[in-house]
C-alpha positions as CSV (number, residue, x, y, z in Angstrom):
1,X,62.5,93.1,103.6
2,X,65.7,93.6,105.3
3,X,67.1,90.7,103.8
4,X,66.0,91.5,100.6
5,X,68.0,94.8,100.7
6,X,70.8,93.0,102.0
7,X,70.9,90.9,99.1
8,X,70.8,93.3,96.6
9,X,73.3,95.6,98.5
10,X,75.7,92.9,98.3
11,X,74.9,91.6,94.4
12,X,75.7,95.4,93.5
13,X,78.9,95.3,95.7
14,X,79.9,91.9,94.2
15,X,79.0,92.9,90.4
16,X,80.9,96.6,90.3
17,X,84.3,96.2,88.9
18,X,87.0,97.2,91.2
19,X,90.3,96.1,88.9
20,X,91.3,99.3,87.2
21,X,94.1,99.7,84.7
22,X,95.1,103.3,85.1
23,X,94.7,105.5,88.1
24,X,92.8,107.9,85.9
25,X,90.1,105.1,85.2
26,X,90.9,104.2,88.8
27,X,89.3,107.6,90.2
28,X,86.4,107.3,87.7
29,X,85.6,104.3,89.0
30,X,85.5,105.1,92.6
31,X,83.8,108.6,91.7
32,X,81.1,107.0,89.7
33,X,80.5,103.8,92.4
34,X,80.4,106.4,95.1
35,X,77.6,108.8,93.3
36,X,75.4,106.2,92.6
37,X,75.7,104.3,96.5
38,X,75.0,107.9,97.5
39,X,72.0,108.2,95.2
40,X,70.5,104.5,95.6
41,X,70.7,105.3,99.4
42,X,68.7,108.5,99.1
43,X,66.4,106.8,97.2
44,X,66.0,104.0,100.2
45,X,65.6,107.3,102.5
46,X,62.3,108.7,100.7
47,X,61.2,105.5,100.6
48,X,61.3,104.5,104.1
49,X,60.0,107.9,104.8
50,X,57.1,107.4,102.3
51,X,56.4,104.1,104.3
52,X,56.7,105.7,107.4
53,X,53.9,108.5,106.1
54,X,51.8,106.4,104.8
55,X,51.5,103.8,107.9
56,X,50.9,107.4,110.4
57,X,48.0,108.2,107.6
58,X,46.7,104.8,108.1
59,X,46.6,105.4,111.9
60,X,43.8,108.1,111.1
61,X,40.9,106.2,110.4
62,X,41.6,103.2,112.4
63,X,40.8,103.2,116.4
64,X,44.1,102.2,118.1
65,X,45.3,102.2,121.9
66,X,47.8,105.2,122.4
67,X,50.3,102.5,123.8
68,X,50.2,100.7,120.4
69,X,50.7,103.4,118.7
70,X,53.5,104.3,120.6
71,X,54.6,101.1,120.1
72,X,54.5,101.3,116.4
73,X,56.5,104.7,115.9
74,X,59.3,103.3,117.7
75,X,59.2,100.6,115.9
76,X,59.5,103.1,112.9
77,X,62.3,104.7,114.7
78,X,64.2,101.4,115.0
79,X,64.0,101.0,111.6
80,X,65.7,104.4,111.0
81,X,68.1,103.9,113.2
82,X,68.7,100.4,111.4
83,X,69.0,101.9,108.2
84,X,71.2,105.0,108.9
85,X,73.5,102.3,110.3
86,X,73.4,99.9,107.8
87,X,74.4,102.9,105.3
88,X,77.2,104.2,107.8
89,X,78.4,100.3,107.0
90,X,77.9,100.6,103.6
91,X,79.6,104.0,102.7
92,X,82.5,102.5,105.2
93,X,83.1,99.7,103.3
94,X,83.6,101.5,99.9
95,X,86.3,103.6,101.2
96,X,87.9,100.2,102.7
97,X,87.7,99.3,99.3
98,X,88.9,101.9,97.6
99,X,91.8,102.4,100.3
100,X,92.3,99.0,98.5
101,X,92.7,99.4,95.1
102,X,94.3,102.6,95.7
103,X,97.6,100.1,97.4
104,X,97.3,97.7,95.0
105,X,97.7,100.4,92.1
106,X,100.3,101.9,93.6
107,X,102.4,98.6,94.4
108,X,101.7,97.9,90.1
């Protein structure tokens, strides 16, 4: 799964347009990329959230050890972790690039 979402993460990245002509188009740009990372990562936060639910409504009926499922909500907090991370990256990486364009409008 990880790798999936790796994938498309960087097919998005790769297919946004960063050449701008003017800086008003420039700030459009980097206003409009950075609204929709922020909403397509809320979007992977419910989601892992719903998985997370719907795994802890499984445990319910089933008869499991109380080690296992300790075992399996850290492995659901590893996954948090993983992903909070992985969006720090993400967010990090847009403002490189913007920093980016930003010089290289300037320097034009």
């Amino acid at each position: 799964m990880r790798k999936l979402l790796i994938g498309v993460i960087i097919t998005f990245v790769l297919s946004f347009p960063l050449a701008c002509t003017g800086a008003g188009q420039y700030r459009s740009n980097v206003r409009s990329e950075r609204k929709m990372l922020k909403a397509r990562q809320k979007q992977d936060r419910k989601a892992l959230k719903r998985q997370h639910k719907s795994q802890k409504r499984s445990w319910k009926g089933s008869h499991m050890s109380r080690a296992t499922r300790a075992q399996m909500k850290h492995q659901m907090q590893r996954e948090t972790r993983a992903q909070r991370e992985q969006q720090r990256n993400e967010r990090q990486d847009l403002k490189d690039r913007e920093r980016l364009t930003k010089e290289r409008t300037k320097r034009t």
